[in-house]
C-alpha positions in Angstrom: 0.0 0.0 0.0 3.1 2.5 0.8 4.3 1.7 -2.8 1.1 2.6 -4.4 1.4 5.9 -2.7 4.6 6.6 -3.5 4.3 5.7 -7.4 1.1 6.9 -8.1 2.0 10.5 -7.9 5.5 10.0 -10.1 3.3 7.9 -12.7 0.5 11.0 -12.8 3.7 13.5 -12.8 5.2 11.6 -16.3 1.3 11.5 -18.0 0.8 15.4 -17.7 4.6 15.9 -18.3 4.1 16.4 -22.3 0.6 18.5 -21.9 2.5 20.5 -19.5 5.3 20.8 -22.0 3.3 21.5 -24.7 1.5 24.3 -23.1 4.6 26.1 -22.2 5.9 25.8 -25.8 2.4 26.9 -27.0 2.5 30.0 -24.3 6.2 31.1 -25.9 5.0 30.8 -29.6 2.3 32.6 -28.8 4.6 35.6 -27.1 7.3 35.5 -30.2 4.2 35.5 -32.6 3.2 39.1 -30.2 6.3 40.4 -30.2 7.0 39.6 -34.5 3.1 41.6 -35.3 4.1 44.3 -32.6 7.6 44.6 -34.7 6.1 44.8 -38.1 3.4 46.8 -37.3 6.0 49.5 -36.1 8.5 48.7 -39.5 5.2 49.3 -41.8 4.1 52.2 -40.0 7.5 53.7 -40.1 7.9 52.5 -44.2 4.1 54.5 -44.6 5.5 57.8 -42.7 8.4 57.4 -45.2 6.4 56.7 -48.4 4.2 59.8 -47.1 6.9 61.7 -47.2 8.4 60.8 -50.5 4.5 61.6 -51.8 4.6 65.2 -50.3 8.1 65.8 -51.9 6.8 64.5 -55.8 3.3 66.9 -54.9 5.1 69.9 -55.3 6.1 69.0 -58.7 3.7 70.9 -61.3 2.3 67.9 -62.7 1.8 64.8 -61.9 4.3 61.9 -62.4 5.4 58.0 -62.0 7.0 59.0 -58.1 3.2 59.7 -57.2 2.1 56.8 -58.7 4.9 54.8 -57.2 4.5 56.4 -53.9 1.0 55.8 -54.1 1.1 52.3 -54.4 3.8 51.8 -52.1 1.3 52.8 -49.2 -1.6 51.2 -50.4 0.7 48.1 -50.4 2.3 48.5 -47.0 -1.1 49.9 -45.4 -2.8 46.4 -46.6 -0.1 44.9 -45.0 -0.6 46.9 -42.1 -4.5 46.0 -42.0 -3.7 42.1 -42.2 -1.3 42.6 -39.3 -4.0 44.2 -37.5 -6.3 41.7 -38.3 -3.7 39.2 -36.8 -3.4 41.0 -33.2 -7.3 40.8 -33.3 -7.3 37.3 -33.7 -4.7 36.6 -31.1 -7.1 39.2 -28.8 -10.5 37.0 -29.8 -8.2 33.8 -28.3 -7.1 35.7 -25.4 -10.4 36.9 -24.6 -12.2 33.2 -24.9 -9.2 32.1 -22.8 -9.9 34.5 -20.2 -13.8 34.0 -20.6 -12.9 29.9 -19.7 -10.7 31.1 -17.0 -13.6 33.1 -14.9 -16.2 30.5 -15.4 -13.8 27.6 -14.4 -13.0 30.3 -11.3 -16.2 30.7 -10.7 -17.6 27.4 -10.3 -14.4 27.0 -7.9 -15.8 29.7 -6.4 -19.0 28.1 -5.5 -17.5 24.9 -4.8 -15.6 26.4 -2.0 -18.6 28.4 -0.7 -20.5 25.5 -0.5 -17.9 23.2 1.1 -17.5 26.1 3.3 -21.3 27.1 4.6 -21.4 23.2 5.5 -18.5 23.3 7.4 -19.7 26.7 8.9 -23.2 24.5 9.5 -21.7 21.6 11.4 -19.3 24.3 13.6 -22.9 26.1 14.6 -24.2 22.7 15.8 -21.0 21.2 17.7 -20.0 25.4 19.3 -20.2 24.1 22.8 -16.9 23.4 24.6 -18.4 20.7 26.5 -19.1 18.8 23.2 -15.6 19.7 22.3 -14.1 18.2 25.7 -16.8 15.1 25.9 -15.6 14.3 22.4 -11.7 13.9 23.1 -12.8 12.4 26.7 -14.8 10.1 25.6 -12.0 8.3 24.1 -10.7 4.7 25.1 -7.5 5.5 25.5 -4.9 8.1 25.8 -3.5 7.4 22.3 -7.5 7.8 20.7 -7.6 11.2 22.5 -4.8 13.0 21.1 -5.6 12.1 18.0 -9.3 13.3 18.3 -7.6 16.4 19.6 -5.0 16.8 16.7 -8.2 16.0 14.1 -9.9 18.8 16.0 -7.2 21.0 15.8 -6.4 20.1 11.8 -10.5 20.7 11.1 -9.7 24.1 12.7 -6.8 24.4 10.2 -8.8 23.3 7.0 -12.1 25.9 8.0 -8.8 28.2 7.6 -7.6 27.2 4.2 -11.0 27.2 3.2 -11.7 30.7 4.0 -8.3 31.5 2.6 -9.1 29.8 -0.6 -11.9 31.5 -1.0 -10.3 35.1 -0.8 -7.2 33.9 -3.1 -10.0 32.4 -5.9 -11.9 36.0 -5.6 -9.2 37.7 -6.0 -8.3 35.8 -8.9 -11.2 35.6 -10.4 -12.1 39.7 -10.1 -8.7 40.1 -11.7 -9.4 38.0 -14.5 -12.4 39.7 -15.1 -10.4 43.0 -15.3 -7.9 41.5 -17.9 -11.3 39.9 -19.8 -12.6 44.0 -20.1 -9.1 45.6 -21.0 -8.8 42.4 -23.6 -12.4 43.5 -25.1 -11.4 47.3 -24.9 -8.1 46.4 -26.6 -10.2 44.3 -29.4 -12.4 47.5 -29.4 -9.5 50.2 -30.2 -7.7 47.4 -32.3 -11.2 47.0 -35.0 -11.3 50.9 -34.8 -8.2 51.7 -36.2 -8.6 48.7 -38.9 -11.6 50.4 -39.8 -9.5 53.7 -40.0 -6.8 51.8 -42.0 -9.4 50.7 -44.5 -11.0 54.2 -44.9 -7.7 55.6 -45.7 -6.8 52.9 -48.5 -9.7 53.9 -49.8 -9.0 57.2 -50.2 -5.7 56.1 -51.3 -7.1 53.9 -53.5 -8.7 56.9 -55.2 -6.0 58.9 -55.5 -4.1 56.5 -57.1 -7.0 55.7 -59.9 -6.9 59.7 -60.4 -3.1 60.2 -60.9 -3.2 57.0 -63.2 -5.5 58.3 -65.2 -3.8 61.6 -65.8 -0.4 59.8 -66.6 -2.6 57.1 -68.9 -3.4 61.3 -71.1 0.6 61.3 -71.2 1.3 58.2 -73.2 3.4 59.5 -75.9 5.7 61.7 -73.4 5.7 59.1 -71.2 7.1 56.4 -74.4 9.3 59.2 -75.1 10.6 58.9 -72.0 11.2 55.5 -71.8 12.5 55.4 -75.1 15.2 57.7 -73.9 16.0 56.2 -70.8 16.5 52.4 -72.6 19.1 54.4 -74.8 20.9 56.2 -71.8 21.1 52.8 -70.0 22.4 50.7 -73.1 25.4 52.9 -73.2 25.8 53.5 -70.1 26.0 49.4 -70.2 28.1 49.3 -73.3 30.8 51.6 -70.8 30.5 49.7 -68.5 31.0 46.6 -70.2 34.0 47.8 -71.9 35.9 48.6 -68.6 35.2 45.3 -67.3 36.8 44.1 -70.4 39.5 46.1 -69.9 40.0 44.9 -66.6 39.7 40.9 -67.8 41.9 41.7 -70.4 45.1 43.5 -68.1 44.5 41.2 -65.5 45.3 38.4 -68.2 48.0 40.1 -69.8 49.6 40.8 -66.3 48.9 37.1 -65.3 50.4 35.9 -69.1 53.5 38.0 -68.1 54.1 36.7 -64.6 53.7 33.2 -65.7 56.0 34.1 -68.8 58.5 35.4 -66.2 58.2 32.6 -64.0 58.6 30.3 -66.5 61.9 31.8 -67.5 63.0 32.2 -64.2 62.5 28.3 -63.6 64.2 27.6 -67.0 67.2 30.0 -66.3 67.8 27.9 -62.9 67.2 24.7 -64.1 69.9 25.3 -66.4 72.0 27.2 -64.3 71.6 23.8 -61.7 72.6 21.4 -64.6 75.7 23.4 -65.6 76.7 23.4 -61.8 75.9 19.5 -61.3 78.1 19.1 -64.6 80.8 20.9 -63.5 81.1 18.8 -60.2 81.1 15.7 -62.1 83.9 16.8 -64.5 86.0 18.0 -61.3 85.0 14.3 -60.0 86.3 12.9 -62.5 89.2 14.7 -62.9 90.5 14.0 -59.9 89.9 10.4 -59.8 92.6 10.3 -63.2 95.1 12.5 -61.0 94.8 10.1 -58.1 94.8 6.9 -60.2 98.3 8.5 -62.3 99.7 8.9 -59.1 99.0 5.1 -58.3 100.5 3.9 -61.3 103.7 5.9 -60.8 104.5 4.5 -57.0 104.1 1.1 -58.4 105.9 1.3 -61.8 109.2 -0.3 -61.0 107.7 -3.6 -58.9 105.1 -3.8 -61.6 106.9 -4.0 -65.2 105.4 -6.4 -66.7 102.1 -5.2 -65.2 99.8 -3.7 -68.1 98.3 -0.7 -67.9 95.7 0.3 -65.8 92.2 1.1 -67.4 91.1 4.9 -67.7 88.8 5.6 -65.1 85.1 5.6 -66.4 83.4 8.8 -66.4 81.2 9.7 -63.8 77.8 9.7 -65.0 76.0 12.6 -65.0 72.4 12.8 -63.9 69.6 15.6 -65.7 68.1 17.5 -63.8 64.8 17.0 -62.2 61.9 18.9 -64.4 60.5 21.4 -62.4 57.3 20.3 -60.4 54.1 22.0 -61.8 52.3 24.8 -59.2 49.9 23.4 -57.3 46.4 25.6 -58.3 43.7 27.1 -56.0 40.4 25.9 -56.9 38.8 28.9 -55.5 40.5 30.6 -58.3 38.4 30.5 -60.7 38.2 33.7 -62.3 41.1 35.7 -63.9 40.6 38.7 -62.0 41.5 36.6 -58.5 44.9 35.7 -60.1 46.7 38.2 -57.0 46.6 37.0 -53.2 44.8 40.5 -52.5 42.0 40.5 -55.3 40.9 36.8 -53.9 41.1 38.0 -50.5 38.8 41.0 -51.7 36.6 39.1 -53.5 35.8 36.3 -50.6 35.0 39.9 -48.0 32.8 40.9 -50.6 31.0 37.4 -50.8 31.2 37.5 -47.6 29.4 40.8 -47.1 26.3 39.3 -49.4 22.8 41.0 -47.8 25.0 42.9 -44.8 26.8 45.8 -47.1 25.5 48.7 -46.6 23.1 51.3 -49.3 24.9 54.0 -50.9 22.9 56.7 -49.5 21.5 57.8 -46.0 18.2 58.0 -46.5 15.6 56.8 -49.7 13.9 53.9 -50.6 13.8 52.0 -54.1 11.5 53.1 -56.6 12.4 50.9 -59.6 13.6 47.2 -59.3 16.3 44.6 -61.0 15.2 43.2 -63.9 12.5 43.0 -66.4 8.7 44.4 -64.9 6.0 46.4 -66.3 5.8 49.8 -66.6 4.1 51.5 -64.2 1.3 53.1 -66.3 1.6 51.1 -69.4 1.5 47.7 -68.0 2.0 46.6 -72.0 5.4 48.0 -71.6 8.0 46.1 -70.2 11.3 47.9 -69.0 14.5 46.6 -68.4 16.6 47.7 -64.9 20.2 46.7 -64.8 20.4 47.8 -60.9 18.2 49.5 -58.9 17.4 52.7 -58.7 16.9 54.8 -55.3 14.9 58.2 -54.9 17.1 60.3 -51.8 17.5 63.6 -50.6 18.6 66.1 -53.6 22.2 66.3 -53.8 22.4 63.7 -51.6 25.7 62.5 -50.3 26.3 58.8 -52.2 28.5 56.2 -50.8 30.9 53.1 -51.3 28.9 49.9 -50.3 32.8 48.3 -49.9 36.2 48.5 -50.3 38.2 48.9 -53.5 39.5 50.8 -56.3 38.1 52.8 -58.5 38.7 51.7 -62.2 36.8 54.5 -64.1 35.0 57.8 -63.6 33.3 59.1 -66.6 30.0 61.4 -68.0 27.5 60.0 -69.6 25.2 62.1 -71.4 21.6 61.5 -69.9 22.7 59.3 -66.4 25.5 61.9 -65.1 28.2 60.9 -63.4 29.2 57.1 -63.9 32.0 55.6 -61.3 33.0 52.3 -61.3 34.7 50.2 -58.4 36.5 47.1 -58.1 36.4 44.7 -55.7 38.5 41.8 -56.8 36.2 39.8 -59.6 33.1 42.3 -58.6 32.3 45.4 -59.5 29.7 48.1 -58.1 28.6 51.3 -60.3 26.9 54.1 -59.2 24.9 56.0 -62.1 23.2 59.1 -62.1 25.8 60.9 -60.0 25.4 64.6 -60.0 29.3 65.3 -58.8 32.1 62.9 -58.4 34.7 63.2 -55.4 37.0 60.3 -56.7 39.1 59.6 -59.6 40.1 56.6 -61.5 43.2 54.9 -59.3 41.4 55.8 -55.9 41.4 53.4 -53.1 38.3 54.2 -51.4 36.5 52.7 -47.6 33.6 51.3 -47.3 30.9 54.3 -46.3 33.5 57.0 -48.3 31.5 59.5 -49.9 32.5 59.4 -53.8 29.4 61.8 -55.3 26.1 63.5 -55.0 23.1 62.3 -56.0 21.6 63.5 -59.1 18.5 65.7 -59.4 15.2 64.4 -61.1 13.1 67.4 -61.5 10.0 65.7 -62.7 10.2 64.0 -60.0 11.1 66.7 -57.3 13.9 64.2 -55.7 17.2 63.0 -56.2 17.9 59.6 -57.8 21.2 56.9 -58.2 21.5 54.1 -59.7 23.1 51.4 -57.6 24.5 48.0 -60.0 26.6 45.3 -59.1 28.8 42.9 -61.9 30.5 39.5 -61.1 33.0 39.9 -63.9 30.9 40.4 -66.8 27.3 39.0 -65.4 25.0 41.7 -64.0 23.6 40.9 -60.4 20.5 41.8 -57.9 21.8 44.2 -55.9 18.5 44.0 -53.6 19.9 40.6 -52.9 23.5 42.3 -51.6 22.7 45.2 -49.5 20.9 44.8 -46.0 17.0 45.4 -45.9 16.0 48.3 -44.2 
């Protein structure tokens, strides 16, 4: 009987062990799951203030243009996003609530549980309140033994009355305080519905300023072809120059590495042969001196040995080639002719290692056209190629190395500004649409140095740059290599 005692409790201990377990790990989801919609609510709020910004600055233009329609779209995009988060804390509120609403009722049935077990036991201390019933029920035991322990039950039944009363206090207390959180829960859902209702009334609005500046651009179709027209033509030379410098580089970086191994070669060759002359000459001077020492023989020994014949002519020592030179032992890293220098590989692998951490090129903006082939923005017929992206900052705002390296070429390019190029081993980042320059080709420049200013779109009412980055020749997504903001 002991043992059952002792192993029932262990054996109910290991059954609610995983529930237990499980509710814990349910409880700390459910706090990271908070804690993630309470820190994108506050990023998407922040991006809206932003993209409200960038709206007021393309307002003041004189006409409308593709930064109102992009700005436009970028809050009706982030303040959906914002509603659907919203909708999220709700549900986790409605769950909450019907948690807390289990909570009470479970509490309160306690409750009256314990009030009931309690007015009994008040009941049967109303009818047994005499101290002579008291003393004639311990007395009245058999023995000594029987009456302390009806005086110890006596004294434990006082106890439990106690912890009765104190259990009720401790459940009302809990119970009143749950019903407190179940109100600020429902006033919480309240406020939380209220500003999704506010959410959607503003997309709305949005919405409808969005359809109105479409429209407009829609009566610009032949400036707005122009335009694009224009801007293709810009960005294929622009391309073309860079392309060219990257041959450039390819093609010093293999006449240097043609040159070295050329060199090396010849060193190798003029040492090999210098080695086989030297182990020549040695064998000569060996042999030589084997002849003087075997004349010297034969004179010593010339008048005992008449009749002796001659002695042979010492064989000539044999002279080994030399070993061919073993063949360098290559890095398969090295892949790529611009890594053929210790430092360009070692810049290359920080730059790979940098991929989504480096840094944007300016302070403050956000992207308003993307890598790649997309749709225009008006004329969704249209489709326009991006060889970077392109960022809308402060006018004349300062623009910055993303890394380390040297710049290879700084030129003007009629249409996109400024163009500066920097390598970085086997990459390559340009910045176009640069209204000044602050570097020169042959500059070694930090990551973070200021090499420009921003260029000045005054359709638009902003500043823009253009941000691309090459692996050699191949063009990259440079969303893909700066950190997200």
């Amino acid at each position: 009987m002991l043992y059952l005692k002792k192993i029932i409790p262990l054996m109910l201990m290991i059954w609610l062990m995983p529930t237990m377990l499980v509710a814990q790990s349910t409880g700390q989801q459910q706090q990271q799951s908070r804690e993630e919609l309470e820190r994108r609510k506050k990023d998407l709020q922040r991006e809206i203030d932003e993209a409200n910004e960038q709206l007021k600055v393309t307002k003041k233009s004189t006409k409308e243009s593709l930064g109102q329609l992009r700005a436009l779209r970028d809050k009706i995009t982030l303040r959906s996003r914002l509603i659907n988060n919203i909708n999220e804390e709700i549900n986790f509120i409605n769950g909450d609530i019907n948690t807390a609403y289990r909570d009470v009722k479970t509490l309160q049935k306690d409750l009256d549980t314990l009030k009931a077990q309690y007015a009994q036991l008040v009941v049967y201390a109303y009818k047994n309140r005499s101290s002579y019933d008291m003393m004639n029920f311990v007395f009245s035991a058999q023995n000594f033994n029987d009456a302390v322990k009806r005086f110890q039950y006596l004294k434990q039944y006082r106890e439990y009355r106690r912890r009765q009363a104190d259990n009720i206090l401790t459940t009302q207390e809990q119970l009143n305080q749950k019903i407190q959180n179940l109100e600020s829960q429902r006033v919480r859902r309240s406020d939380a519905l209220k500003t999704e209702q506010e959410q959607r009334a503003t997309l709305e609005t949005d919405k409808k300023e969005k359809d109105e500046v479409l429209s407009k651009l829609k009566g610009r179709e032949k400036e707005l072809v122009a335009d694009i027209n224009q801007r293709n033509k810009d960005a294929q030379k622009v391309q073309a120059a860079i392309r060219a410098v990257i041959r450039r580089e390819i093609e010093e970086a293999r006449r240097k590495a043609i040159e070295e191994e050329t060199a090396r070669r010849k060193a190798a060759e003029e040492k090999r042969r210098r080695d086989e002359e030297a182990r020549k000459a040695a064998a000569l001077a060996a042999a030589e001196k084997a002849r003087a020492a075997a004349a010297a023989n034969n004179a010593n020994n010339n008048n005992t040995a008449a009749n002796t014949p001659a002695p042979e002519k010492a064989a000539p020592v044999p002279v080994k080639p030399a070993p061919a030179p073993e063949p360098e032992k290559t890095v398969s890293r090295t892949e790529s002719v611009l890594e053929a220098t210790p430092e360009a590989l070692a810049l290359s692998e920080s730059f790979e290692a940098n991929r989504g951490k480096l840094p944007w090129p300016v302070d403050a903006g956000n992207i308003i056209e993307h890598f790649g082939i997309h749709q225009h923005a008006v004329m969704e017929h249209i489709q326009v190629p991006s060889d970077g992206i392109v960022i809308a900052t402060n006018k004349g705002g300062a623009v910055k190395s993303i890394f380390e390296g040297e710049v290879r070429s700084v030129v003007v390019m009629p249409g996109s500004g400024y163009v500066i190029i920097i390598r970085h081993g086997q990459y390559f980042t340009t910045y176009v649409r640069l209204q000044t320059t602050r570097v020169k080709k042959g500059d070694n420049v930090k990551t973070g140095q200021v090499i420009g200013t921003a260029s000045v779109n005054d359709l638009e009412n902003s500043g823009e740059v253009e941000l691309q980055i090459w692996k050699g020749s191949t063009k990259q997504n440079p969303e893909l290599w700066i950190r997200r903001r």
